[in-house]
NUPADREN-263642 format. One record per atom (N, C-alpha, C, O): x, y, z. Coordinates in steps of 0.2 Angstrom, whole numbers, plus 5000, padded with zeros to 4 digits. Layout:
BEGIN
+------+-------+------+
: east : north :   up :
+------+-------+------+
:    X :     Y :    Z :
...
+------+-------+------+
//
This chain:
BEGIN
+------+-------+------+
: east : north :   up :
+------+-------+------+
: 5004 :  4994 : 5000 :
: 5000 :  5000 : 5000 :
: 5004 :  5006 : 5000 :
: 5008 :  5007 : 5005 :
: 5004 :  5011 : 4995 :
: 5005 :  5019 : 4995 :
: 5002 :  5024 : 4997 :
: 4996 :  5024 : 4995 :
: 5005 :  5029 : 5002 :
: 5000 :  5034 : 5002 :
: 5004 :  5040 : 5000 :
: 5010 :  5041 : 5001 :
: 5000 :  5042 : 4999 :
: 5001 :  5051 : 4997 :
: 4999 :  5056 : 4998 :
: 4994 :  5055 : 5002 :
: 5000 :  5063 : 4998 :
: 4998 :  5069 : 5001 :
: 4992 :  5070 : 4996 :
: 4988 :  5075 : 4997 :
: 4991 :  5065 : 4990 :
: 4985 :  5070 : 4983 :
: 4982 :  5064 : 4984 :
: 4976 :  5066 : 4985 :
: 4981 :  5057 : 4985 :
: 4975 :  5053 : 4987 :
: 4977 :  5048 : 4993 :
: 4982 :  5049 : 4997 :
: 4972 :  5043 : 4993 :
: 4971 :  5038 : 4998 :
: 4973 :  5032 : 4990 :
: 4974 :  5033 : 4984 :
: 4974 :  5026 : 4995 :
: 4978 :  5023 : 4991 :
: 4975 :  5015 : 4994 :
: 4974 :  5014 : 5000 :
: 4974 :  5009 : 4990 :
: 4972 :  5004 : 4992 :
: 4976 :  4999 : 4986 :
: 4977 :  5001 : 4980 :
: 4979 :  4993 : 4987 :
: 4983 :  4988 : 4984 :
: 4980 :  4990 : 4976 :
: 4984 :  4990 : 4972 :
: 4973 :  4990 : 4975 :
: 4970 :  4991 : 4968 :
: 4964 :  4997 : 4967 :
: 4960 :  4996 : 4963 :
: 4965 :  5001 : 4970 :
: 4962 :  5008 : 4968 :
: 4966 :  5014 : 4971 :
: 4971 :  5013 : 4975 :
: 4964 :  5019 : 4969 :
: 4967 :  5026 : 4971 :
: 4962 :  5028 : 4972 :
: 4958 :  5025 : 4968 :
: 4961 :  5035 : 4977 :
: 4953 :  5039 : 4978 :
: 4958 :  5048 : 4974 :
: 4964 :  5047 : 4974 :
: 4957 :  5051 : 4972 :
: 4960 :  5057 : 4972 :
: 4956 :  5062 : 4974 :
: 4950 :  5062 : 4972 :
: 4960 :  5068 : 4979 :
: 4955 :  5073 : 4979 :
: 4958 :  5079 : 4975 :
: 4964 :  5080 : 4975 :
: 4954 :  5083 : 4972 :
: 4954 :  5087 : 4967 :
: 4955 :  5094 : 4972 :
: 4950 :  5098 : 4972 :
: 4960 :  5097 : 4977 :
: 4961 :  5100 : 4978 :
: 4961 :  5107 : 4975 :
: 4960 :  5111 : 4979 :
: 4962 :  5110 : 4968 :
: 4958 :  5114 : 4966 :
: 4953 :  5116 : 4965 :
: 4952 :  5122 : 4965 :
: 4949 :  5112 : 4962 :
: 4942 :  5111 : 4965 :
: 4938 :  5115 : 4971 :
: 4933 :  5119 : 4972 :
: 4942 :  5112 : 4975 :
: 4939 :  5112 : 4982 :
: 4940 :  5120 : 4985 :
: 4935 :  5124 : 4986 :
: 4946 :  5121 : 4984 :
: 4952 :  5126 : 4985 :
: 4951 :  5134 : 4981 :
: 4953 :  5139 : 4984 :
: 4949 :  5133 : 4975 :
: 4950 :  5138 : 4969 :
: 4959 :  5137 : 4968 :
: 4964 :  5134 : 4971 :
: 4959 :  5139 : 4962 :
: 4967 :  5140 : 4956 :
: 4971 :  5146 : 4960 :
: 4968 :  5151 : 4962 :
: 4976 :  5144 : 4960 :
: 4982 :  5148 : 4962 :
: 4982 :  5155 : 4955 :
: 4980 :  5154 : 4949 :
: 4984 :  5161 : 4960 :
: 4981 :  5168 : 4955 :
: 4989 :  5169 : 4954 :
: 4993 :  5169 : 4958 :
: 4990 :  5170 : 4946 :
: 4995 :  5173 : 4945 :
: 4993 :  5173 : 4938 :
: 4988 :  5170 : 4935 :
: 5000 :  5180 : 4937 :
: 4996 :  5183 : 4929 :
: 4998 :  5179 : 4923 :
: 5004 :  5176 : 4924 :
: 4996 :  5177 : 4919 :
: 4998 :  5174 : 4914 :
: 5004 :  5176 : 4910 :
: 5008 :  5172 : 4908 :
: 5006 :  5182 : 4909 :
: 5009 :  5190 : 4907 :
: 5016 :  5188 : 4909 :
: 5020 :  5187 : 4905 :
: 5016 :  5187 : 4917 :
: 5020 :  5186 : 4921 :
: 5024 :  5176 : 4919 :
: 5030 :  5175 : 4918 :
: 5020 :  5174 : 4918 :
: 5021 :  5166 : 4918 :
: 5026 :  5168 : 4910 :
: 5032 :  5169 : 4909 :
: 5020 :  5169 : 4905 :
: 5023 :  5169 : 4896 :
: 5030 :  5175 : 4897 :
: 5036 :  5174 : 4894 :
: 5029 :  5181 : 4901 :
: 5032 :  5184 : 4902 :
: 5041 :  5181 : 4903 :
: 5045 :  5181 : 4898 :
: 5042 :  5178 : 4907 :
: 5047 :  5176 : 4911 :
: 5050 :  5169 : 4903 :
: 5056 :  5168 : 4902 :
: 5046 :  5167 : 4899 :
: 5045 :  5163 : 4895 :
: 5048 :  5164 : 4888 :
: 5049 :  5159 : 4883 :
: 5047 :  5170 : 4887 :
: 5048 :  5176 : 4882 :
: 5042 :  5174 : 4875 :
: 5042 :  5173 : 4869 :
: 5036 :  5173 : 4880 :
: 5030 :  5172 : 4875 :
: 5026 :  5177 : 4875 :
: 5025 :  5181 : 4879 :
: 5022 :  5178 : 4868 :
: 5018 :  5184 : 4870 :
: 5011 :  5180 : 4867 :
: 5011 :  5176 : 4862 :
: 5006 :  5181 : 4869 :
: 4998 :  5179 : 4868 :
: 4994 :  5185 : 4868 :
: 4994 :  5188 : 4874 :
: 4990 :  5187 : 4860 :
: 4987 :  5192 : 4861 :
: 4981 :  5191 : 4858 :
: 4982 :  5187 : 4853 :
: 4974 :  5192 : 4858 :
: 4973 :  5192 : 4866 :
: 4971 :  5186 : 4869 :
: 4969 :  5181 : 4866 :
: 4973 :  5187 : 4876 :
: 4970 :  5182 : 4881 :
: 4967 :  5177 : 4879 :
: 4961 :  5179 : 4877 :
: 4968 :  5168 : 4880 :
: 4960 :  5164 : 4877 :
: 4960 :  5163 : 4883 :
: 4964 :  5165 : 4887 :
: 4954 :  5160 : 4884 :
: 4951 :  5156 : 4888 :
: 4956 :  5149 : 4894 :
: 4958 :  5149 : 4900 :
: 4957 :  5147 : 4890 :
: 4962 :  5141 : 4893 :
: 4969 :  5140 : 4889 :
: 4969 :  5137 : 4883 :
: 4974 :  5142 : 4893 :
: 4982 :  5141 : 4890 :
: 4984 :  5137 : 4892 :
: 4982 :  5135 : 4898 :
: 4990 :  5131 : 4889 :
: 4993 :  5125 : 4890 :
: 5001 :  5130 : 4888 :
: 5002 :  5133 : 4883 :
: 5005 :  5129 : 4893 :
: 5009 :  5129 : 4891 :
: 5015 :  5123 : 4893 :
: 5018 :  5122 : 4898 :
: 5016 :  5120 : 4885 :
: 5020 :  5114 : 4887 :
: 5027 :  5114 : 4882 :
: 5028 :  5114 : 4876 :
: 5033 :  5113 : 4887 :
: 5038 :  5113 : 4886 :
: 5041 :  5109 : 4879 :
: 5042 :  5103 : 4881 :
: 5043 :  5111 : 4873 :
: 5045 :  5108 : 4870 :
: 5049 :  5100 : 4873 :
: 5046 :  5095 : 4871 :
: 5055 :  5100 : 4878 :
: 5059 :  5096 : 4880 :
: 5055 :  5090 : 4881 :
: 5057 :  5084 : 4881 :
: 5045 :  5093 : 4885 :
: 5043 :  5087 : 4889 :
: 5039 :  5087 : 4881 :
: 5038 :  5081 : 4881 :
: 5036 :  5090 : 4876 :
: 5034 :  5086 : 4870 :
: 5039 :  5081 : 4867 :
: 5036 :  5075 : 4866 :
: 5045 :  5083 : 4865 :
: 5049 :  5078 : 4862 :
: 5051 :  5071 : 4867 :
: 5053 :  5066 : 4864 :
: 5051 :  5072 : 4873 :
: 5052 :  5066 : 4880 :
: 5043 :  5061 : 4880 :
: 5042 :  5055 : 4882 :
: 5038 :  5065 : 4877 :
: 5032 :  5061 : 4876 :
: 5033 :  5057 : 4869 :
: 5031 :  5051 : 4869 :
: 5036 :  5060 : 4864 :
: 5035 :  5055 : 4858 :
: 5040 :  5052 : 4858 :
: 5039 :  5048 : 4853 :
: 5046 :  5050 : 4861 :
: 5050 :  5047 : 4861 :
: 5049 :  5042 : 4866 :
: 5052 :  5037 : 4866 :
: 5046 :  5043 : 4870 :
: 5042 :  5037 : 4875 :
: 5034 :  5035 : 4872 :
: 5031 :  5032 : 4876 :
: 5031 :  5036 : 4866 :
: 5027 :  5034 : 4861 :
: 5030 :  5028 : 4858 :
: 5029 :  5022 : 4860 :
: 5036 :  5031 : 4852 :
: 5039 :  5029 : 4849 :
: 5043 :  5023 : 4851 :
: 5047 :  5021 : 4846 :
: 5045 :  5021 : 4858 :
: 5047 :  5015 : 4859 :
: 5046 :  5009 : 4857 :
: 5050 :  5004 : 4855 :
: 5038 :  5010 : 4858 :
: 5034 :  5003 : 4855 :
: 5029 :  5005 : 4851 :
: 5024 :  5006 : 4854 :
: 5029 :  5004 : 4845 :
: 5021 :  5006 : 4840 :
: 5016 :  5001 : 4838 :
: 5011 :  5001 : 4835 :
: 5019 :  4998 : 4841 :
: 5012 :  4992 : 4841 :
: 5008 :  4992 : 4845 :
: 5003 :  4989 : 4844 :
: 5009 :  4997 : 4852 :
: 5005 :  4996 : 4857 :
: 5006 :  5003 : 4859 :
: 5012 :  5006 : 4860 :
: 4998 :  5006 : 4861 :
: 4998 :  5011 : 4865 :
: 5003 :  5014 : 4870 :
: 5006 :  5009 : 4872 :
: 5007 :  5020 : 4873 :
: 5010 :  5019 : 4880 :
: 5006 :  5026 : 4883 :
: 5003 :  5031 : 4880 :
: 5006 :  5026 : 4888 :
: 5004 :  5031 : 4892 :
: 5008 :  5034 : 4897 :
: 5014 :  5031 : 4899 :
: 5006 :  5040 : 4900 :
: 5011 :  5043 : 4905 :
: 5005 :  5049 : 4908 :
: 5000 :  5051 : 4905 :
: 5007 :  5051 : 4915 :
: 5004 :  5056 : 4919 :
: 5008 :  5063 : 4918 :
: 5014 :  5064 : 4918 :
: 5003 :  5068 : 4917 :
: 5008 :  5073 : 4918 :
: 5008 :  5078 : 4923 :
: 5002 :  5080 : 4923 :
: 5012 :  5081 : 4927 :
: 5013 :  5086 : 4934 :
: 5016 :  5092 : 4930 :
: 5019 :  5092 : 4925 :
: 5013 :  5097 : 4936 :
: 5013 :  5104 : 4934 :
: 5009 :  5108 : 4938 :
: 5009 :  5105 : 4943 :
: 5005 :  5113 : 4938 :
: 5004 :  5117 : 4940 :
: 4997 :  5121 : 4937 :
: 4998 :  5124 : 4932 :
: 4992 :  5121 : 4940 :
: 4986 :  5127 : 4937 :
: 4986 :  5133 : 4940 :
: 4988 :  5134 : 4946 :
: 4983 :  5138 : 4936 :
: 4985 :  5145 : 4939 :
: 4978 :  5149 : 4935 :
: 4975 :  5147 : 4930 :
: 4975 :  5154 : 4940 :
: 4971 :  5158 : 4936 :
: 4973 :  5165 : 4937 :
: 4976 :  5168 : 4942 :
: 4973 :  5168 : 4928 :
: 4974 :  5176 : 4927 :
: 4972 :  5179 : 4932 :
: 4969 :  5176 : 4937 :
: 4971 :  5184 : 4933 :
: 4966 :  5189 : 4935 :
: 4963 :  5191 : 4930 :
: 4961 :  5197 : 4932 :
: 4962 :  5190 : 4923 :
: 4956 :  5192 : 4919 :
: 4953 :  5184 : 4917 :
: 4953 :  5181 : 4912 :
: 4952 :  5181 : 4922 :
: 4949 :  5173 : 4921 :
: 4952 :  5168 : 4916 :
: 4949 :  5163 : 4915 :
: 4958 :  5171 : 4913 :
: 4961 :  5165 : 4910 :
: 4964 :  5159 : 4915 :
: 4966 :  5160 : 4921 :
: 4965 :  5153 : 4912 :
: 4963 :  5146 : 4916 :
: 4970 :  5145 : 4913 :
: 4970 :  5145 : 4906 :
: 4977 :  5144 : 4916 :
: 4981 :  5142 : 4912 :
: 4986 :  5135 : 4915 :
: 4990 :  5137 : 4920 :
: 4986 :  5128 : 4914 :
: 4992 :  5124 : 4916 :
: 4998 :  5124 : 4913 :
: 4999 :  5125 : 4907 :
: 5004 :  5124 : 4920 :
: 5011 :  5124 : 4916 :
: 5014 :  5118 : 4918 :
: 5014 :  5116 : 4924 :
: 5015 :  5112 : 4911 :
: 5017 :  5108 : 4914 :
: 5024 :  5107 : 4914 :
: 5028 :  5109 : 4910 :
: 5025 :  5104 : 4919 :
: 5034 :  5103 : 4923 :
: 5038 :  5095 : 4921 :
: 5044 :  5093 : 4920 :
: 5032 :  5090 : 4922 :
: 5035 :  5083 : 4920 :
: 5031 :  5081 : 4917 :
: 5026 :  5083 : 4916 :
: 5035 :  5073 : 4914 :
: 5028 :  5070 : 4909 :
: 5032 :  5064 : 4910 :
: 5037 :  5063 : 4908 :
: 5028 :  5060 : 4915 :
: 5031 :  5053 : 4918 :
: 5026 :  5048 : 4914 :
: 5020 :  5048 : 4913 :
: 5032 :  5044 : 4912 :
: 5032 :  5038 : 4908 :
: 5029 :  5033 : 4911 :
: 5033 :  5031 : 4916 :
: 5025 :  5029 : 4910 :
: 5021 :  5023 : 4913 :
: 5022 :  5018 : 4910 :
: 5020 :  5017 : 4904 :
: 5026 :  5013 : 4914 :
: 5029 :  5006 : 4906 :
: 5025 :  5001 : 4910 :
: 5022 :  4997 : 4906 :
: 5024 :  5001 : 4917 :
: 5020 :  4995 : 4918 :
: 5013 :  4996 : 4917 :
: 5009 :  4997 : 4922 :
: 5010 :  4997 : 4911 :
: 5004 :  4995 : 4909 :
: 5001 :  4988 : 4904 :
: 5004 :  4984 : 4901 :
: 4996 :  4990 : 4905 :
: 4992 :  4981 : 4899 :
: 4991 :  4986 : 4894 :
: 4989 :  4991 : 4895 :
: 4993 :  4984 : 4888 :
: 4993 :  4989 : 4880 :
: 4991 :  4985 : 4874 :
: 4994 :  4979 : 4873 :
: 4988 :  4987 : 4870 :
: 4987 :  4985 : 4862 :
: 4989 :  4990 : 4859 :
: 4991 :  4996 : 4861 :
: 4985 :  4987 : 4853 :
: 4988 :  4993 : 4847 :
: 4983 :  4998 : 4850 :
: 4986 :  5003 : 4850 :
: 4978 :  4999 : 4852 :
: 4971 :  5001 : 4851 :
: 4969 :  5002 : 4859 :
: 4963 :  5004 : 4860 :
: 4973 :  5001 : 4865 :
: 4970 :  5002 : 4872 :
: 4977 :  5001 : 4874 :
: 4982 :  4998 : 4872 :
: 4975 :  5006 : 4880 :
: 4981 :  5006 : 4886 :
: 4980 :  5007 : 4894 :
: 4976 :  5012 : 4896 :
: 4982 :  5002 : 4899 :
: 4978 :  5002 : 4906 :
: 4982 :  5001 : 4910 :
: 4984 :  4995 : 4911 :
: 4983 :  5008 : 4914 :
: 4987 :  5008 : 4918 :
: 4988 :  5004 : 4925 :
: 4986 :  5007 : 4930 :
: 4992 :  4998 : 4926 :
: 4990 :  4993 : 4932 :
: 4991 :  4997 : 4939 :
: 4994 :  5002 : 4939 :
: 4988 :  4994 : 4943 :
: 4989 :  4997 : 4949 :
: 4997 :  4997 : 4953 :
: 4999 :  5001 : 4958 :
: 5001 :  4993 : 4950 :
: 5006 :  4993 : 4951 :
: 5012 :  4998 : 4951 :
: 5017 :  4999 : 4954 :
: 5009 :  5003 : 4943 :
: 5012 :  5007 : 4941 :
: 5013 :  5013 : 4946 :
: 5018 :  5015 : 4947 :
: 5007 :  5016 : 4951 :
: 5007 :  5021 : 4953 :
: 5012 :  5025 : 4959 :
: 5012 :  5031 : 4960 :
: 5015 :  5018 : 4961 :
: 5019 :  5021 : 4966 :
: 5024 :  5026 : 4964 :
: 5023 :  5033 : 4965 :
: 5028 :  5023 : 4961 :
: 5031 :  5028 : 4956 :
: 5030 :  5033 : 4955 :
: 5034 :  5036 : 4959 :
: 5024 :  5037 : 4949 :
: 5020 :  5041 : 4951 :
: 5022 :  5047 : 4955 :
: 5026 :  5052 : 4954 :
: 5018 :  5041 : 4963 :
: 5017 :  5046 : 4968 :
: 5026 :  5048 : 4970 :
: 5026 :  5053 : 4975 :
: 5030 :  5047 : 4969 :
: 5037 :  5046 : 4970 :
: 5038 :  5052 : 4968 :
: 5039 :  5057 : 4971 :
: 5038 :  5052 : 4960 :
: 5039 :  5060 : 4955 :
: 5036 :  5062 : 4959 :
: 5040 :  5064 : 4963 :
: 5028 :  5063 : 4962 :
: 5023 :  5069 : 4964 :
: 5026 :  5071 : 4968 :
: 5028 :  5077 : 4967 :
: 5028 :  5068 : 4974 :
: 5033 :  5069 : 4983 :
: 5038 :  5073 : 4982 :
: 5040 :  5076 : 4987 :
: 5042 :  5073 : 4974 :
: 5048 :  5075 : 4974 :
: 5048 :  5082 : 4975 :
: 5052 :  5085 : 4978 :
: 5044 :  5085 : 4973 :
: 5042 :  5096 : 4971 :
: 5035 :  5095 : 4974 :
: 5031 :  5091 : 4972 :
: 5033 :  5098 : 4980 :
: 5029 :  5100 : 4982 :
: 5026 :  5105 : 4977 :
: 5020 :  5107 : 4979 :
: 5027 :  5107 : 4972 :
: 5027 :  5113 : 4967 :
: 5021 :  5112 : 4964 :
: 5018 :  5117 : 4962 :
: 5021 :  5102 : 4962 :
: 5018 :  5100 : 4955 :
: 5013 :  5097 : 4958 :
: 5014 :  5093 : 4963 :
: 5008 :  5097 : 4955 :
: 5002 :  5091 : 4954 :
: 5000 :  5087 : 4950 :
: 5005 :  5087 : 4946 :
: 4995 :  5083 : 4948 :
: 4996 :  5078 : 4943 :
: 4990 :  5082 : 4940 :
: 4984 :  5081 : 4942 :
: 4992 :  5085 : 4933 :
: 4987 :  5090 : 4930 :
: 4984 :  5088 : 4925 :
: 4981 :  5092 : 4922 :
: 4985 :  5080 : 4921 :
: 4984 :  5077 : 4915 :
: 4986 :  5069 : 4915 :
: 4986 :  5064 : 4919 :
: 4988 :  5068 : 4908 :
: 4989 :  5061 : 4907 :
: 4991 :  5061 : 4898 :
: 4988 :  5066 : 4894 :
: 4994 :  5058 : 4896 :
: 4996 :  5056 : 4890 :
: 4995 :  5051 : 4889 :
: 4997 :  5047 : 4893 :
: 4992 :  5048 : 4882 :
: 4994 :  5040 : 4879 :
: 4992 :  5044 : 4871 :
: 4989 :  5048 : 4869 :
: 5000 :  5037 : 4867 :
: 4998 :  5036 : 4861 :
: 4993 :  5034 : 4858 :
: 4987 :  5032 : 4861 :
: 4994 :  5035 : 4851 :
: 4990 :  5032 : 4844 :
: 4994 :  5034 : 4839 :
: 4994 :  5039 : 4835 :
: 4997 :  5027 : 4840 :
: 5003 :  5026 : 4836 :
: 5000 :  5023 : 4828 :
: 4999 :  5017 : 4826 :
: 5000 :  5030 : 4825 :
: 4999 :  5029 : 4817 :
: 4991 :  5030 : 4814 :
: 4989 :  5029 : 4808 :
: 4986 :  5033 : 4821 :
: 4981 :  5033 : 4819 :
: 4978 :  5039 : 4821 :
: 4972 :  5039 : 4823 :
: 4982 :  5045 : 4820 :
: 4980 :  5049 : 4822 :
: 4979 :  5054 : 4830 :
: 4979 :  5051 : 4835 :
: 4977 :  5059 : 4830 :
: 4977 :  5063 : 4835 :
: 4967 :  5065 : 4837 :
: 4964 :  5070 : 4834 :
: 4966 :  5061 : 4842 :
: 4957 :  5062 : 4843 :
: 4956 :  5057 : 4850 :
: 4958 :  5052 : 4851 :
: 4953 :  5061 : 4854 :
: 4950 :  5056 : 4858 :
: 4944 :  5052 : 4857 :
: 4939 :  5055 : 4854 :
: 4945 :  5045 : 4859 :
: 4941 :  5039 : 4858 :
: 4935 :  5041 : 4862 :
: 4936 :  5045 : 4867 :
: 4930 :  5038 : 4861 :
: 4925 :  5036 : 4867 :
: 4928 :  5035 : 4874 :
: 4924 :  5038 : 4879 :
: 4933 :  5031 : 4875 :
: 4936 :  5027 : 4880 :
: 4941 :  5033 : 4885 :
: 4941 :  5034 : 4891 :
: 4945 :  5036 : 4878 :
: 4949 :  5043 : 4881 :
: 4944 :  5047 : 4884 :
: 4947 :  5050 : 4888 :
: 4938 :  5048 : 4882 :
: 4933 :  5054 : 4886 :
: 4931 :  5053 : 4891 :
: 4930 :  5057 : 4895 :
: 4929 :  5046 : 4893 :
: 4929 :  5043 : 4900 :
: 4934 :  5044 : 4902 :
: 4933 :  5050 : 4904 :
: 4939 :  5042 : 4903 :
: 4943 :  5043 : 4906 :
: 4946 :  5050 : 4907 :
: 4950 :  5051 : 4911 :
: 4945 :  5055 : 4903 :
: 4947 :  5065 : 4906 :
: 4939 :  5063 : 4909 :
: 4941 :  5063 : 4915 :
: 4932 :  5062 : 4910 :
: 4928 :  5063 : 4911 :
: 4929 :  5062 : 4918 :
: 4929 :  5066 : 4923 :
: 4931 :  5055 : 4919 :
: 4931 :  5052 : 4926 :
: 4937 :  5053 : 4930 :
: 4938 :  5050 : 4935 :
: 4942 :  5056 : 4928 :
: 4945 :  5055 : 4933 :
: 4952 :  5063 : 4930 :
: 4957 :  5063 : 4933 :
: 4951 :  5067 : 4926 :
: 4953 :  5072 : 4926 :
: 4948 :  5076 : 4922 :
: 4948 :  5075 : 4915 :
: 4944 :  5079 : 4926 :
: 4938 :  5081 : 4923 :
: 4939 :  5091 : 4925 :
: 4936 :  5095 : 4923 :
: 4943 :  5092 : 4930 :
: 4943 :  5099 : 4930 :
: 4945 :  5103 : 4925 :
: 4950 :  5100 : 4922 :
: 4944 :  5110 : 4924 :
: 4943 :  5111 : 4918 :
: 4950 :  5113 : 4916 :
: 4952 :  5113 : 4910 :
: 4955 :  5113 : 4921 :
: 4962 :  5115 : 4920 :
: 4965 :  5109 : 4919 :
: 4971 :  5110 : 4917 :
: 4964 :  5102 : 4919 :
: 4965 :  5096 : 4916 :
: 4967 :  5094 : 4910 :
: 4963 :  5096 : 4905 :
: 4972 :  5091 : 4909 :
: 4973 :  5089 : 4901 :
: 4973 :  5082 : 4899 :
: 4975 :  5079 : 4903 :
: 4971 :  5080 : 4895 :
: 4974 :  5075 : 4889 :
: 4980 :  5076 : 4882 :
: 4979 :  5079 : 4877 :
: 4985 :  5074 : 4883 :
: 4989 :  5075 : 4877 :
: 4986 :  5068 : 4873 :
: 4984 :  5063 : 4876 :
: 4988 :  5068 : 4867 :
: 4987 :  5063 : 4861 :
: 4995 :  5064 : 4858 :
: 4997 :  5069 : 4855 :
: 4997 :  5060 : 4859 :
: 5003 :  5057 : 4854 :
: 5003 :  5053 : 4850 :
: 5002 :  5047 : 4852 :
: 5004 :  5054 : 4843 :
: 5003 :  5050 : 4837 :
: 5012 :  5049 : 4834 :
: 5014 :  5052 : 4830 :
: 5018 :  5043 : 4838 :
: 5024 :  5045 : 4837 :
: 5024 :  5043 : 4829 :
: 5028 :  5046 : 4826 :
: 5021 :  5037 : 4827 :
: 5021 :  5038 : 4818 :
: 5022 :  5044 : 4814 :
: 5026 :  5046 : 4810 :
: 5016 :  5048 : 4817 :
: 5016 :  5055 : 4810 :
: 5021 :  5062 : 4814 :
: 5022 :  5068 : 4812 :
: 5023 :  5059 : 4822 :
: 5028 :  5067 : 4824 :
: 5020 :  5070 : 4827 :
: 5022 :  5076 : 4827 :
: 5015 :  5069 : 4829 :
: 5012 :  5075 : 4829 :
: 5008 :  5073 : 4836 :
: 5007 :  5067 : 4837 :
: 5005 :  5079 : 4839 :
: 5002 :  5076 : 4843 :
: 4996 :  5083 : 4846 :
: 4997 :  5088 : 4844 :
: 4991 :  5081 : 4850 :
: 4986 :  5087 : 4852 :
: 4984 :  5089 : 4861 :
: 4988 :  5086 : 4865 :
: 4979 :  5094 : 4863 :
: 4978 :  5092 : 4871 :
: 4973 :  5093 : 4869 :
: 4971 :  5096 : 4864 :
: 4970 :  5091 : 4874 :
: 4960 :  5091 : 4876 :
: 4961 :  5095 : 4882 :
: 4967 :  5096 : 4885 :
: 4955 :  5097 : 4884 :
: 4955 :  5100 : 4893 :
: 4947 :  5099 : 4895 :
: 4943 :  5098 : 4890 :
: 4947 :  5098 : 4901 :
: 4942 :  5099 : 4904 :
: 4938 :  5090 : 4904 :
: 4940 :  5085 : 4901 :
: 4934 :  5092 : 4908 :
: 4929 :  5085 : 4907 :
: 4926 :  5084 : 4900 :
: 4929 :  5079 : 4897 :
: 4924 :  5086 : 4897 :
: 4923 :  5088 : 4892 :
: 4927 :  5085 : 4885 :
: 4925 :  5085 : 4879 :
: 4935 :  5084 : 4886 :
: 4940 :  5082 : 4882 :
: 4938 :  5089 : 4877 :
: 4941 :  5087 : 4872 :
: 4936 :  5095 : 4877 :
: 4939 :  5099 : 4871 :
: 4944 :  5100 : 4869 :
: 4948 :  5100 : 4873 :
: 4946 :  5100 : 4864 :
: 4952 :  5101 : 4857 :
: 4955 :  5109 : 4861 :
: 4951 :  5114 : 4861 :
: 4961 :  5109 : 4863 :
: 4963 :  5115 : 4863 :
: 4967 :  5118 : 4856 :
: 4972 :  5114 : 4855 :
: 4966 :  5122 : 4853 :
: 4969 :  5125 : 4847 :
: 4974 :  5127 : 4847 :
: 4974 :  5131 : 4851 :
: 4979 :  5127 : 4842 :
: 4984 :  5128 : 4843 :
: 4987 :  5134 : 4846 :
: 4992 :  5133 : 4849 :
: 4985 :  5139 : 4845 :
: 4987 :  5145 : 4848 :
: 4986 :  5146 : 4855 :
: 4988 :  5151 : 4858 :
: 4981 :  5141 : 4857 :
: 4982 :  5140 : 4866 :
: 4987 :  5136 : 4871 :
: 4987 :  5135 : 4877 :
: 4991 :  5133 : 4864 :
: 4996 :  5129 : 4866 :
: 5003 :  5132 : 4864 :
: 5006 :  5132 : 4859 :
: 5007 :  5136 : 4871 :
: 5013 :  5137 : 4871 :
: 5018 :  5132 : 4871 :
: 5017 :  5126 : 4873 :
: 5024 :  5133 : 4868 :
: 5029 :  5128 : 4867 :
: 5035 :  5131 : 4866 :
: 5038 :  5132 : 4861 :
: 5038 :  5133 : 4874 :
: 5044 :  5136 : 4874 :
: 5050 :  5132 : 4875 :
: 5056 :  5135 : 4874 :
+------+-------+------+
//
């Protein structure tokens, strides 16, 4: 059994609490965040993802290990609210999950994987676990049925993401919120 400061933990389940949720989003300016980044966003969207090229090419390259089978990973970082209501995540790691059960077409993370995880989370008090990533290796960039459950149930706040990595074609998207929406390119930083 693991336990943690972000859930309860049992041999075969995790409970998670959604501390920002409960709490409200840490206020800092975006300005300040892009600023520091040497990025400029004009104007303001709705919801900013800002993801470091290093941890993009560290997710396709942990894709591209194996293409015949799905792979998955969690991602940690930080949610922030503007003070003009923008909703922005900055992510910091993108933890690779190799013990999972995988096909070309599904990926499921064993209960076994999480300790780990929780090990990254423990390391920076800084980070939370603000997303999740898995391929689709050569079939494109879209969440499935099965991907919208899963942002639905279990990273459903709206500062939450999904990445899609497709390591076949080099490309890859983020969804947010319960909802899985498509964030568009210009809401996605990549410094």
């Amino acid at each position: 059994m693991v336990e943690s400061k972000a859930g309860q933990s049992s041999q075969n389940s995790w409970v998670w609490n959604d501390l920002h949720a409960a709490e409200g989003l840490l206020s800092r300016p975006l300005r300040d965040c892009i600023g520091s980044l040497s990025l400029t966003v004009e104007p303001l969207p709705l919801f900013v993802l800002v993801l470091p090229e290093r941890l993009k090419a560290q997710m396709i390259e942990h894709a591209g290990r194996w293409i015949t089978h799905e792979q998955a990973g969690i991602l940690l970082g930080r949610a922030y609210r503007d003070p003009s209501g923008t909703v922005y995540t900055v992510l910091t790691a993108a933890v690779p999950v190799d013990d999972t059960e995988a096909s070309i077409a599904q990926v499921k993370l064993r209960a076994s994987s999480w300790p780990s995880i929780w090990r990254e989370l423990l390391q920076d008090s800084e980070q939370e676990m603000v997303g999740w990533y898995h391929s689709h290796p050569g079939y494109g960039i879209y969440m499935s049925a099965t991907d919208q459950n899963t942002q639905n149930n279990y990273f459903s706040a709206q500062w939450q993401i999904a990445v899609i990595v497709d390591p076949v074609r080099r490309e890859f998207g983020a969804f947010a919120g319960n909802s899985a929406d498509p964030l568009p390119d210009s809401a996605i930083l990549c410094p």
